[in-house]
C-alpha positions as CSV (number, residue, x, y, z in Angstrom):
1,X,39.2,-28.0,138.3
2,X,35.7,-28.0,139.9
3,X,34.0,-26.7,136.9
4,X,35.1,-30.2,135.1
5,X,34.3,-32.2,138.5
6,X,31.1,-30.9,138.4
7,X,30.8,-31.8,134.2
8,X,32.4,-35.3,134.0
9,X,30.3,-38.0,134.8
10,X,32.2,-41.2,133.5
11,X,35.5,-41.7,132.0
12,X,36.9,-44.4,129.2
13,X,40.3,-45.7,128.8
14,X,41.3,-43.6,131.8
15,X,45.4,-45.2,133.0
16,X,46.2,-46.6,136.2
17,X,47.4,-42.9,138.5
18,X,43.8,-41.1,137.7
19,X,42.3,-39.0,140.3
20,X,39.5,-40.5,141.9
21,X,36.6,-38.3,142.2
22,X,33.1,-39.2,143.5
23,X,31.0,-38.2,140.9
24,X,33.3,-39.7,138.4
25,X,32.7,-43.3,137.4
26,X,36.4,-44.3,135.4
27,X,35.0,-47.3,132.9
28,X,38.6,-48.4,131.5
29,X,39.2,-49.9,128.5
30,X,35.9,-50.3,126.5
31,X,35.5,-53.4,123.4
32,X,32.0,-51.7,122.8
33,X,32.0,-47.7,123.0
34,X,28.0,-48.2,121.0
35,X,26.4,-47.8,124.4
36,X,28.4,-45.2,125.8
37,X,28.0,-42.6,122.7
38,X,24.4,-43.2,123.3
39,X,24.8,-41.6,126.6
40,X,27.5,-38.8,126.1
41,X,27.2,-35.4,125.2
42,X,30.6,-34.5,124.8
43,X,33.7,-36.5,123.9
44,X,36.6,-35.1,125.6
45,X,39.8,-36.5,124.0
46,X,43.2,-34.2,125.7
47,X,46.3,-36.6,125.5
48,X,49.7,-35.0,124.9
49,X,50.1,-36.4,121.4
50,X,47.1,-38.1,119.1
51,X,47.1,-39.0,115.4
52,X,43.7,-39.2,113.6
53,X,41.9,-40.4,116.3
54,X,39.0,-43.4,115.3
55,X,37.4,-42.2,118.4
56,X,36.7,-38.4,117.6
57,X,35.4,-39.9,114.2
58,X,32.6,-42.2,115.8
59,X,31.4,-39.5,118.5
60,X,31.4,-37.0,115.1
61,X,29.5,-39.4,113.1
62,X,27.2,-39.5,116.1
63,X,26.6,-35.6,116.4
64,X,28.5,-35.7,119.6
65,X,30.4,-32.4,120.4
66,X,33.6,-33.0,120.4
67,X,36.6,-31.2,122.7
68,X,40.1,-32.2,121.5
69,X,43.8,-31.4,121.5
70,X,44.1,-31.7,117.7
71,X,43.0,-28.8,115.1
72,X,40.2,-30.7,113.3
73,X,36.9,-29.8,111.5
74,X,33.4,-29.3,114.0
75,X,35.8,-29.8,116.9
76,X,36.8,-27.7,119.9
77,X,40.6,-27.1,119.9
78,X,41.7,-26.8,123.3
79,X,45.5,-26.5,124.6
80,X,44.6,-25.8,128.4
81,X,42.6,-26.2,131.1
82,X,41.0,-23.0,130.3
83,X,40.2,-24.1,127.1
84,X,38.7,-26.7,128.0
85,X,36.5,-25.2,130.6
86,X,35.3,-22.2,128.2
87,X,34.3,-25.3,125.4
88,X,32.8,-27.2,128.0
89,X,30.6,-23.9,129.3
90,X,29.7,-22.9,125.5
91,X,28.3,-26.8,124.7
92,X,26.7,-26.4,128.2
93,X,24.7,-23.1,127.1
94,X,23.9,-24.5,123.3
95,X,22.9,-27.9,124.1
96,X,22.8,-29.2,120.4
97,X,24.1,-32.2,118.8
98,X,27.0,-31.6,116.1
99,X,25.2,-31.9,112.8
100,X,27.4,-30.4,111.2
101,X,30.3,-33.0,112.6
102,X,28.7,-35.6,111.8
103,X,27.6,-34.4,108.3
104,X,31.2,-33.3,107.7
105,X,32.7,-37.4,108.9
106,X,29.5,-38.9,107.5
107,X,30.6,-37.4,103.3
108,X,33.8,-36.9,103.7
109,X,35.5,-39.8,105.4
110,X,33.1,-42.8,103.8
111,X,35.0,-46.0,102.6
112,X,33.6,-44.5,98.5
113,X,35.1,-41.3,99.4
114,X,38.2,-42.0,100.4
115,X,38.6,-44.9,98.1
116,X,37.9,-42.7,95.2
117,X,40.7,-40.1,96.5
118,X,43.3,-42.8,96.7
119,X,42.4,-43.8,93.0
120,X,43.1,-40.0,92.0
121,X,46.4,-40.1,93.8
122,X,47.3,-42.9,92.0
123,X,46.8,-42.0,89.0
124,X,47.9,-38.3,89.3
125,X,51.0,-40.3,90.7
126,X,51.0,-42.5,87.2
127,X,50.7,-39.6,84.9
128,X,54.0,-38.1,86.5
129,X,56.5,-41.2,86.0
């Protein structure tokens, strides 16, 4: 655990029962999450079970790198500590925003894109009845 105590420097939404750790400043629950991408490097997102998560989307669409328990396009999947430690000491070596991330939320998951998929479904869906 030292190599993340030594990486983590501030943590969002964090539930009551977290570890305190001196270097480690535990934010909570965050309306405005603008000033905090500004300052991260690397969103670290490892709950037990996670949909689509709005979150990964924003730090993507921001070229942060991105570590996270879900399979998902420019993203690190981790399932253990281990994991976790070996994405965190590659992003540590590269130092380089996620261009391609944020390229890949930025054409692919735009309110024209997806609106125009829905209207394909829908009529694919027509054509069939």
């Amino acid at each position: 655990m030292k190599c993340l105590e030594t990486l983590i420097r501030s943590v969002s939404g964090a539930g009551k029962g977290q570890k305190n750790l001196s270097n480690v400043k535990y934010l909570g629950w965050q309306d405005d999450m603008e000033p905090i991408y500004k300052q991260t490097t690397v969103l670290l997102r490892v709950p037990k079970h996670d949909g689509l998560s709005l979150m990964v989307l924003e730090a993507l669409a921001r070229g942060r790198q991105v570590i996270w328990t879900n399979k998902f396009p420019f993203c690190y999947y981790v399932h253990s500590y281990v994991d976790v430690k070996n994405a965190l000491l590659q992003i540590k070596e590269h130092q380089v925003l996620n261009y391609r991330g944020a390229r890949y939320v930025i054409e692919t998951l735009n309110e024209e894109t997806i609106i125009t998929r829905l209207i394909e479904i829908y009529k694919s869906l027509r054509r069939r009845t």
